[in-house]
C-alpha positions in Angstrom: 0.0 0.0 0.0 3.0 2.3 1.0 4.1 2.3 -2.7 0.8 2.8 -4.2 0.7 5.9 -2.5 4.0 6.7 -3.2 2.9 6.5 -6.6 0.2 8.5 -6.9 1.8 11.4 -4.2 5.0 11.8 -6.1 4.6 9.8 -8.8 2.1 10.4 -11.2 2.3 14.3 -11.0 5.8 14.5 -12.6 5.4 11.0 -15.2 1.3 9.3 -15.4 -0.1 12.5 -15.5 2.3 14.3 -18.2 1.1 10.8 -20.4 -2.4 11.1 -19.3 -2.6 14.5 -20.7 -1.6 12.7 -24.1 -4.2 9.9 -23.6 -7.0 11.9 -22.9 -6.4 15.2 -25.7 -9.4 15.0 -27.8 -10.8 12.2 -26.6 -14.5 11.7 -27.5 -16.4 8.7 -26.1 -19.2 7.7 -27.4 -23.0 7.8 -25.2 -23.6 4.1 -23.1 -20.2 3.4 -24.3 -18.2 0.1 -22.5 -14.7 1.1 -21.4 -11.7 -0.5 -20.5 -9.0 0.5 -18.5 -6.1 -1.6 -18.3 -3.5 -1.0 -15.9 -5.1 1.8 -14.0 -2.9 2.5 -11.4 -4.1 4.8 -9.1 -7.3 6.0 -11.3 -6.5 9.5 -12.7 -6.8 8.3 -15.8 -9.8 6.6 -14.8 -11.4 9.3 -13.0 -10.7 11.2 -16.0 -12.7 9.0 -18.5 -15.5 8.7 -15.8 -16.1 12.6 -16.4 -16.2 12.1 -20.1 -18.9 9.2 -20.2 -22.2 9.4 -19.9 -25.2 7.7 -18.0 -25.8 4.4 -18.6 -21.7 3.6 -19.4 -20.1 1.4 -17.9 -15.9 1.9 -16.9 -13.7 -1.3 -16.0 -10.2 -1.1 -14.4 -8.0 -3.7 -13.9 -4.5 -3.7 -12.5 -2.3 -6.7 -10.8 -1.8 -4.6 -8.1 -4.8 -5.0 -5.4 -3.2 -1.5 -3.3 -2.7 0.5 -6.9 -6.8 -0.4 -6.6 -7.6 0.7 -3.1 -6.3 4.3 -3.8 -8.7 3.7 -6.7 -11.9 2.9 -4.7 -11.3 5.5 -2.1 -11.2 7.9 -5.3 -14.6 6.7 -6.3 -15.8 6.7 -2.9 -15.2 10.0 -2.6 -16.9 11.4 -5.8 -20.5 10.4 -4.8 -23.0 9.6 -6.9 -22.2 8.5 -10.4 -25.3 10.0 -12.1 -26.1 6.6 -13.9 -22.9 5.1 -14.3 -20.9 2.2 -13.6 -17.2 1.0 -12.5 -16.4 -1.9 -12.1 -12.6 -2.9 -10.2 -10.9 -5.8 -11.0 -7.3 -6.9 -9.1 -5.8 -8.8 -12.8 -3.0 -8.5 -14.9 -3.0 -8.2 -18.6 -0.9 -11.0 -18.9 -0.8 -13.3 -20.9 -4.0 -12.0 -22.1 -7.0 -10.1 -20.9 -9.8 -12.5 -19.5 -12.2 -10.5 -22.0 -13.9 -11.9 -24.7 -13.9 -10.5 -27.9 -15.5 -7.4 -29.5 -16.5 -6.3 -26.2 -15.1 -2.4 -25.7 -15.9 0.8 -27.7 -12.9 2.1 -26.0 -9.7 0.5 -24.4 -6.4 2.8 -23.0 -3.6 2.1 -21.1 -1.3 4.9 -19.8 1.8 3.2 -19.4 1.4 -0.2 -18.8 2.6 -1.6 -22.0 6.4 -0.8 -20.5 5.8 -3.3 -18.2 4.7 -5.8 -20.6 7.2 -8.5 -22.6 5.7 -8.0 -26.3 4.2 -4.5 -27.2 2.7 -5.6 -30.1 1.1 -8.6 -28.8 -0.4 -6.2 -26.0 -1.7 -4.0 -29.0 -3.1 -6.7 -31.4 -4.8 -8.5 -27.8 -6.1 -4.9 -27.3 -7.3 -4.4 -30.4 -9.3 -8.1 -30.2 -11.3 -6.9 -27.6 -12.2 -3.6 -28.8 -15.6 -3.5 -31.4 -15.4 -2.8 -35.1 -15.4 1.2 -35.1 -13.9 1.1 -31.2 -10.7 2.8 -30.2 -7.9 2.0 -28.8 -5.2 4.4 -26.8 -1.8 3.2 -25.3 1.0 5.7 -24.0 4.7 5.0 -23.3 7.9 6.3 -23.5 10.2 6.1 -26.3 13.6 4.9 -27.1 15.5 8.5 -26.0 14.1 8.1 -22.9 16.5 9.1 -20.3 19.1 10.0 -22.6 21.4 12.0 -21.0 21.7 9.3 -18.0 22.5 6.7 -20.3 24.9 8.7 -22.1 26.7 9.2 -18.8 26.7 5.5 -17.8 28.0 4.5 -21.3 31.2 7.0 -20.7 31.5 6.0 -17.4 31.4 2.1 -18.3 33.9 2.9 -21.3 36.6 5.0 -19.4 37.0 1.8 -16.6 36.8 -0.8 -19.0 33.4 -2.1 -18.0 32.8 -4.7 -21.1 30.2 -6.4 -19.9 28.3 -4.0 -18.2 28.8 -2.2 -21.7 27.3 -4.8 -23.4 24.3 -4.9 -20.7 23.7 -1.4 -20.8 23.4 -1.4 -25.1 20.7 -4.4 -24.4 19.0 -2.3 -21.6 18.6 0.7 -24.4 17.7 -1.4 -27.4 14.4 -2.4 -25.2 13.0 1.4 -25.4 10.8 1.3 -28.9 11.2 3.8 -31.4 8.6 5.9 -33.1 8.7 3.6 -36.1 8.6 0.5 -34.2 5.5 1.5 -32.3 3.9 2.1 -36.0 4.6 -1.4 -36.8 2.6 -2.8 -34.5 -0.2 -0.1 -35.0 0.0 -1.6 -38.5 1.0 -5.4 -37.0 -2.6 -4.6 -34.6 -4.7 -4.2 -37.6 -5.5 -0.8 -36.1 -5.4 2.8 -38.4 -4.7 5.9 -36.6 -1.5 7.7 -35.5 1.3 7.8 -33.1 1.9 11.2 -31.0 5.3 12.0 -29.4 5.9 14.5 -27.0 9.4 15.5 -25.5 9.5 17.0 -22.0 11.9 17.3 -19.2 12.5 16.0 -15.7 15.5 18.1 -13.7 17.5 17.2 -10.7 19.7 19.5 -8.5 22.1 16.5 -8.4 22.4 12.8 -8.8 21.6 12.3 -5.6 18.5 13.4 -6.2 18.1 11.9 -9.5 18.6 8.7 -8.0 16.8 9.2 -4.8 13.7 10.9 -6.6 10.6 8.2 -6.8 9.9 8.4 -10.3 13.8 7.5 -10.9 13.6 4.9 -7.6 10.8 3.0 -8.4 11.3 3.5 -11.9 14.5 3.1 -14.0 16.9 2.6 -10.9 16.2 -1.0 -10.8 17.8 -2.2 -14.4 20.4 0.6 -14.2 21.9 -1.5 -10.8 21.3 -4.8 -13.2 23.5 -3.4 -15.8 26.1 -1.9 -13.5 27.0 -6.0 -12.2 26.8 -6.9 -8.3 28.3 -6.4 -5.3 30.9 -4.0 -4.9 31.4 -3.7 -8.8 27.7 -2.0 -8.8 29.0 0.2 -5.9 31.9 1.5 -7.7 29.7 2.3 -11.1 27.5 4.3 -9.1 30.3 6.1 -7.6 31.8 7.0 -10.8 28.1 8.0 -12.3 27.5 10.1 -9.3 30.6 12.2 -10.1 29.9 12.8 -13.7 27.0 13.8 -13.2 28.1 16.5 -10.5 31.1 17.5 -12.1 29.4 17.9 -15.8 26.3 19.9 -14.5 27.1 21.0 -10.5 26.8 24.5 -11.5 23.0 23.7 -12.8 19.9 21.2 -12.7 20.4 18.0 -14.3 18.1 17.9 -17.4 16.8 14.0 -18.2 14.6 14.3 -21.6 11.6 12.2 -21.7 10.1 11.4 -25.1 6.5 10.2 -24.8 4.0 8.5 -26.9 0.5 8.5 -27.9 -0.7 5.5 -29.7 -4.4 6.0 -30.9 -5.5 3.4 -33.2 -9.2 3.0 -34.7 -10.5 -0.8 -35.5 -12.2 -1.0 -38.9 -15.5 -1.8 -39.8 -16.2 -5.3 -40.8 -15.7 -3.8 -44.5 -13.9 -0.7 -44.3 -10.8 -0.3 -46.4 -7.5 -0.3 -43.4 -4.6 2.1 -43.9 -2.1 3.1 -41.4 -0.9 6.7 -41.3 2.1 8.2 -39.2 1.5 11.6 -37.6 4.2 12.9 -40.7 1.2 12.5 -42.6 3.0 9.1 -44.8 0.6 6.5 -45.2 0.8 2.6 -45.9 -2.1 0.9 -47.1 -2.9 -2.6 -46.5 -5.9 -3.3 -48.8 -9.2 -2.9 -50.1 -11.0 -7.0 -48.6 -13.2 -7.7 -46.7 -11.1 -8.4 -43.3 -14.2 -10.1 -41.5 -12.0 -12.7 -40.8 -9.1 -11.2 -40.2 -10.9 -9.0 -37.4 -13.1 -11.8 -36.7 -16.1 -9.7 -36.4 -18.9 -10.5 -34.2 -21.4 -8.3 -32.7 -21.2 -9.0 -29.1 -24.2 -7.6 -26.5 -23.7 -5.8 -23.4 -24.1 -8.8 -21.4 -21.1 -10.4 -22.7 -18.4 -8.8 -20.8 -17.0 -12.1 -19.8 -14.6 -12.5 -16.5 -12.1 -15.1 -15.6 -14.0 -17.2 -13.1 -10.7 -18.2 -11.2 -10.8 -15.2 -9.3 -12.5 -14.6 -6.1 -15.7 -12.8 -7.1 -14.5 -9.9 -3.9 -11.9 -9.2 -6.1 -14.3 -7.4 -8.2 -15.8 -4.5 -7.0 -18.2 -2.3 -8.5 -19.3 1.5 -8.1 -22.9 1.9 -9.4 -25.6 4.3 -9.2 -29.2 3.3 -8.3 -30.1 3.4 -11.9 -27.1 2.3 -13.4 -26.6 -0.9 -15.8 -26.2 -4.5 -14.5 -22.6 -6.0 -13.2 -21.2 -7.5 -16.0 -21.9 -11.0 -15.9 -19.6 -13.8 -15.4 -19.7 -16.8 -18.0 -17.5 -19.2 -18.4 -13.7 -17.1 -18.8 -13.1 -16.5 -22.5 -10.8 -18.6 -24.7 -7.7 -20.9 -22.8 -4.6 -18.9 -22.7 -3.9 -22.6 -25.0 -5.7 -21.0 -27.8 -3.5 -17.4 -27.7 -0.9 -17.6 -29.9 2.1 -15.3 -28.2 3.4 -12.7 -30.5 6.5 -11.1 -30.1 8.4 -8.7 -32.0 11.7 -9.9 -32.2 13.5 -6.1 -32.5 11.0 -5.1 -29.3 11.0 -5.6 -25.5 11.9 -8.9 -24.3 12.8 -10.0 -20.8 16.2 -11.3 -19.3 15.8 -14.3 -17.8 18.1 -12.7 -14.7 16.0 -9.9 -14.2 14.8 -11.1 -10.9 17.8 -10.3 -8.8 17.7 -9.5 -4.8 20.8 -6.1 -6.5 17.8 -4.2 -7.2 16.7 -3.8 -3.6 20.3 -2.8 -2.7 21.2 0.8 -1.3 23.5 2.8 -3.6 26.6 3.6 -1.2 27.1 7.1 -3.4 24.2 8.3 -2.4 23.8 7.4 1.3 24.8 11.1 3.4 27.9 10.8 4.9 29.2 7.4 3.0 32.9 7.7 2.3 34.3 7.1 -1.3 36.2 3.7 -1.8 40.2 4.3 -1.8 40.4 1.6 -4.0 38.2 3.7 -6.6 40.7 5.4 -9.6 40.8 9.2 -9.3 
């Protein structure tokens, strides 16, 4: 619970919320409209969309993290009536799949929780199979140039001692981030049209040690920047030697770490409707004139067949209505066996390290403990 508030105290001003603003810019949903919010978080987002819809709507939020959804419900508490409404909470994770059945949502977003997943375009096409021909579908996430300067300064550092392997680490660490053309692809890969937005903006620090001590860097990055730096006292010295560029190249001034952010907003076709894919430079790729019926496997689905994974505890879902709001969503028999999903992975995209799991990332950094001496053995 601690870092759920964490979260939304200190982080989500300074990172969700600067996203959000993307997700949400000329947003229109449509009246009675089914929404789904995956990886919520804390709710802004949600909270957001909940002032947009109109009576008779219905929101779901899911997120793997049950405390991420208490902020949540005390958020909704809070607001009152819902004026014909519905939410509905769900403690799940996107992963492998959402527990959803197809052709469900008019509108589907995620603000930033497709950095946490393996495949970015197997989260985008499983996004796009459970939004309804003419639906829409919005993901945010930062972009390869993401934290630029940082890295920059751990390359240099890792080059100057000699540092191979944590070289090599580091590169892999980087090549994760997508790039602008690699989140069209699987727009294009998602059978969705529409755009990608990018946005640059800034975080600054007075110092590293408040770059590395700051939550959104802590909770964020922190962890796979100790990874690559190697264990034990070999992570130690890195940090050492980052802290000191990083003072020495911009003491005089506040650290500047550039943030490029992303806006995916895709539209799924009509049952008939012609598919193209255009880039916010206004170039355009066109996929064909057939009928993709099968492709989208099109099926008009009613209201009642929001369909939930029956393994859960039905506490873990909890719902927010008004008096005259729609019915809970049912709960048939859970959708398709995860058996049935094919995984799809895009080889030049993220993909997780089998040693990511490591007890290094729980570490203190010695650099950046008050009053912690620097190593003699460390090279002037």
């Amino acid at each position: 619970m601690q870092l759920a508030r964490i979260y939304d105290a200190e982080i989500a001003p300074c990172w969700g919320a600067r996203f959000g603003a993307m997700l949400l810019r000329d947003l229109a949903i449509p009246a009675r409209a089914q929404v789904l919010d995956v990886s919520c978080g804390t709710g802004n987002a949600a909270l957001a969309l909940l002032q947009q819809m109109t009576a008779g709507s219905r929101l779901i939020a899911i997120d793997a993290s049950s405390a991420m959804l208490e902020v949540v419900r005390r958020k909704l508490a809070a607001l009152g009536p819902l004026d014909g409404k519905a939410v509905f909470l769900r403690t799940q994770s996107a992963l492998p799949r959402l527990a959803f059945a197809d052709e469900v949502y008019d509108l589907v977003v995620c603000n930033l929780g497709v950095a946490e997943m393996p495949s970015l375009e197997a989260a985008m096409r499983d996004f796009a199979r459970v939004t309804r021909p003419g639906g829409e579908v919005r993901i945010t996430l930062p972009l390869a140039g993401t934290f630029e300067e940082v890295h920059d300064l751990y390359r240099e550092v890792l080059v100057k001692h000699d540092k191979h392997d944590a070289l090599d680490r580091l590169v892999r660490h980087v090549a994760r981030s997508p790039t602008f053309a690699q989140v069209e692809r699987c727009l294009a890969a998602a059978g969705l049209t529409g755009r990608v937005e990018r946005e640059e903006f800034s975080l600054l620090f007075r110092s590293a040690r408040e770059l590395f001590c700051a939550p959104v860097i802590e909770h964020g990055p922190l962890a796979d920047w100790k990874l690559v730096a190697g264990s034990g006292q070999e992570m130690q010295d890195v940090f050492w030697y980052i802290k000191e560029a990083i003072d020495a190249y911009f003491g005089d001034g506040p650290f500047h770490v550039t943030v490029q952010a992303a806006c995916v907003i895709g539209h799924k076709a009509e049952a008939t409707q012609r598919v193209t894919i255009r880039a916010s430079e206004g170039s355009s790729a066109q996929i064909g004139d057939e009928d993709r019926t099968h492709d989208l496997g099109v099926e008009q689905l009613g209201t009642g067949d929001l369909s939930f994974e029956t393994l859960a505890a039905p506490e873990s879902v909890e719902s927010f209505d008004s008096p005259d709001s729609p019915d809970s969503p049912d709960s048939p028999d859970s959708p398709d066996s995860p058996d049935s999903f094919e995984s799809l992975e895009s080889a030049d995209l993220l993909e997780t390290d089998p040693g990511d799991d490591d007890t290094r990332a729980d570490l203190s950094i010695d650099a950046f403990i008050a009053g912690k001496p620097r190593p003699r053995h460390l090279a002037d």
